[in-house]
Every structure is written in structure tokens, then in C-alpha cells.
N, C-alpha and C positions, 0 to 999 in steps of 0.2 A: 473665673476658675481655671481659666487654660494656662496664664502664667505658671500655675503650679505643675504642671503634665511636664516630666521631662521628654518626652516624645514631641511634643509640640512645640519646646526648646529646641532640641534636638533640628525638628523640621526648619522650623527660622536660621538655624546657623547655617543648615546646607543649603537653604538661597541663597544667604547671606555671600554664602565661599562660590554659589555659581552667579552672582551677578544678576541676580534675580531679585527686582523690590519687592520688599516689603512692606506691608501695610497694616497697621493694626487698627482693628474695627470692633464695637462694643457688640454684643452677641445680638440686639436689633438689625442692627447695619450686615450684620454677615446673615443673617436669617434672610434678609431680601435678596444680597447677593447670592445665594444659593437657592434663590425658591423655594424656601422651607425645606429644604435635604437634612436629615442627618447629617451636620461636619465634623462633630468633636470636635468642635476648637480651632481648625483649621480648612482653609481649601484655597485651591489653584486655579487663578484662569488661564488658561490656554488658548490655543487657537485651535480654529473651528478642526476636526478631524477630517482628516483627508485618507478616502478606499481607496482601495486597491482598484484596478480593472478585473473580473472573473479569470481571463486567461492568464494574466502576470500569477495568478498563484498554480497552474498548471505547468507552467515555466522555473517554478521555487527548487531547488534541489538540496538536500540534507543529506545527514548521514544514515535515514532511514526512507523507507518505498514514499513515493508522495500520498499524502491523505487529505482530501480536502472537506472539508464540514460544513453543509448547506443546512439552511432552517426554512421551512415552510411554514407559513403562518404563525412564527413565533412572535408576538406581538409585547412582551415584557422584558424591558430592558437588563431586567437583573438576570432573566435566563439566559439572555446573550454574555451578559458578562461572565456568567458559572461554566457557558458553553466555551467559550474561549477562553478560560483556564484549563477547564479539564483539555481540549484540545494541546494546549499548550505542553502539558502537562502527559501527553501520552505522545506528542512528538509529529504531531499533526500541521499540516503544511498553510493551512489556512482555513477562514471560514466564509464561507459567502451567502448572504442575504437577498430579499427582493429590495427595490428599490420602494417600491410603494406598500403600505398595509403590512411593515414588518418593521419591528424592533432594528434600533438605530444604534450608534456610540453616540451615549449618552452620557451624562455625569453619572447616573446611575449604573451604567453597564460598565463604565469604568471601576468602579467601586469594588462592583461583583466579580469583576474579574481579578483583582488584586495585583495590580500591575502589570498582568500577561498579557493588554491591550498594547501595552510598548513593546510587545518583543514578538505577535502574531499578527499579521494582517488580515484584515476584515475587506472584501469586495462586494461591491454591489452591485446588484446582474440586476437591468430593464425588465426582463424576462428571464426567470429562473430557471423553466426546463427548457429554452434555450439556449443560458449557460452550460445544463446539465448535456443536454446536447454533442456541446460541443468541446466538453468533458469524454466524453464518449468516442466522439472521432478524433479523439488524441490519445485513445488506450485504455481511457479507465476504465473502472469495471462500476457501475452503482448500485448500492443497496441502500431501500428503502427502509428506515425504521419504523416500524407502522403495526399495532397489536394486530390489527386485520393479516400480518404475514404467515406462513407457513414453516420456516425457518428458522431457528434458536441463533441467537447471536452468537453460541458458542458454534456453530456448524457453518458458520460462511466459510465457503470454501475460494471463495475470491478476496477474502484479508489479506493473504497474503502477494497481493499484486499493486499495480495503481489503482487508488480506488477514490470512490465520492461515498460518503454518509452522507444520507437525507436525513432530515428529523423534522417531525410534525409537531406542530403544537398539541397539546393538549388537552383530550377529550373529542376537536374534530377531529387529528390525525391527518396524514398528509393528504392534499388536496387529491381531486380524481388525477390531471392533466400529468402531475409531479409523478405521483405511482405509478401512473398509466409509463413513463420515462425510463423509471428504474430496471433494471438487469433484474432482480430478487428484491422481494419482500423478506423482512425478518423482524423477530419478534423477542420480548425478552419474557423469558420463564417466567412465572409468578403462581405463588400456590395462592391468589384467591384474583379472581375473574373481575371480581367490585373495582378493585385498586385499581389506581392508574398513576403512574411517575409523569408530573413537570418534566419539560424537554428537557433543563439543564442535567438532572440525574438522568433521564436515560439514555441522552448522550454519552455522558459521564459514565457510565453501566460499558456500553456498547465502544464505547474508545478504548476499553480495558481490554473487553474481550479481544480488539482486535489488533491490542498490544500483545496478545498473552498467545491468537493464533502465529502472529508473526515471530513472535521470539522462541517457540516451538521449530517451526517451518525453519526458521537460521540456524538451530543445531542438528539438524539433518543432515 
């Protein structure tokens, strides 16, 4: 059936034009080379993904304040991927992970990201509030995303500086060590207490707000 997708047409001619083989495989054969993934019809091997160091994204400069996005105990590859789009997507410097017991780039995270994995770099920190650290003694400011906060994401009043976003997985919430790190806790509104947002959307919540404080603070 993928012969008929002009998308997957489409995808063959532009390897074809970058010099990239291709290989056509019966949807058995691609089912193994993909470990049972969702393709559509299509996929790409690559080579293995290669992070950032923590400090090279403290080092990144743009046309906006540097924002760097750390996950703590995020352990699902697809919230990594939704987490560095939206990051991407609101102008964000980079994102950084633990090296051990955290979601990786994966096929999956690339997926969920929608190609914002080629244009945002991902670091891996040995120790994360060590990163975060030393984050700190280069100027940032860090806020913890964490329901346990005191703080409305609409009222950080450090958005508008260098700053780090933490973000917890879901349901435990960021570790003691990680919080115990942060400058502020903060938290997002919710009119019922039961709910609770997957990292990727409350990322994605909390990168708006702190687009929306900063593009305020610039017309002043």
C-alpha cells in the first residue's frame, strides 16, 4: 500500500536527490527493522545520536534570553519528543536530561518531536542538579515545575532573565535533590486538584507562559 502514498513518493525522491539509498522492503522486513514502531510506510536509519555537553547549551546564544529545559525523571520517549518541540517552538535554547533512568533520542522521541530534534540540541548531564548547578553559577535563574509549588507560572518573575525549567515527570514530580536546587517552585492553575498534565503538556503550558512574560517585559 505505501506505493500509492504520494508522501512516501515524495520521501524516496528526496533521498534519491540527497544521495541517500534506498531500499525497498515488504512490510515484514520493515516491521523488524523498526521493532514493531509505527512507519507508515517508511523509515530512516541513521547514526547513533550524538548530545550536547550540559554547558555547550549555557554557551548557545539567539535572538532571544537563553532558556534551557531539563527533565527529571521523565522516562517516556514520546514526552521528550513533544518536550523539544514545544521547546523549540517557543524559542528555547536547549534541553537536558539525566544520563541514567531518563528518556533518551530515541526513534520514538524523534517521531514526537516532528523534526525539532534536528534543529534543538539535547545534553546529557552524569548528574542533573549538578548541571543545574552549574547553571546557576553562570547566572541562571531556575524554576522548578512542580504542583507542590507556591507560584503560578503566570507570576515568575525571573521569565524574564537567564533561566533553567525543571520539569518532573508525572505523578512523582520532581525529585527531592532537583527541587531542593531550584531558585522557585511553580505551579500550573488547574480548576480541579484530581488532574494532573504528562510532562510534555506541562512543559508546553509553562514555555508559553514564559514566552508571553518575556514578550510583555520587551515592550516596556
Amino acid at each position: 500500500r505505501a506505493q500509492e502514498d504520494e508522501r512516501v513518493e515524495e520521501a524516496v525522491h528526496l533521498a534519491a536527490d540527497a544521495g541517500i539509498a534506498v531500499l525497498e522492503a515488504g512490510p515484514p522486513e520493515l516491521d523488524r527493522m523498526t521493532g514493531g514502531a509505527i512507519h507508515q510506510g517508511v523509515a530512516l536509519r541513521v547514526r547513533p545520536y550524538e548530545y550536547a555537553h550540559p554547558e555547550d547549551l549555557a554557551e548557545r546564544t539567539g535572538p532571544t534570553l537563553p532558556l534551557i529545559v531539563a527533565l527529571d525523571g521523565v522516562t517516556d520517549p514520546r514526552n521528550l519528543g513533544a518536550v523539544v518541540r514545544s521547546a523549540a517552538a517557543f524559542g528555547a535554547t536547549g534541553v537536558v536530561v539525566p544520563a541514567r533512568r531518563s528518556a533518551g533520542v530515541t526513534a520514538g522521541a524523534w517521531k514526537a518531536s516532528a523534526g525539532a530534534l534536528a534543529r534543538l540540541p539535547v545534553a546529557q548531564a552524569v548528574n542533573l542538579t549538578r548541571a543545574i548547578e552549574g547553571y546557576k553559577s553562570r547566572g541562571f535563574f531556575v524554576a522548578g515545575l512542580d504542583a507542590a509549588g507556591t507560584t503560578s507560572v503566570r507570576e515568575m518573575s525571573i521569565a524574564d532573565g537567564r533561566m533553567v525549567l525543571v520539569v518532573g515527570s508525572e505523578g512523582r514530580g520532581l525529585s527531592r535533590v532537583v527541587a531542593a536546587a531550584c531558585d522557585l517552585l511553580v505551579q500550573i492553575p488547574m480548576t480541579s486538584q484530581v488532574e494532573s498534565l504528562n510532562a510534555g503538556i506541562a512543559a508546553s503550558i509553562a514555555l508559553y507562559e514564559i514566552a508571553g512574560v518575556r514578550a510583555r517585559k520587551g515592550k516596556r
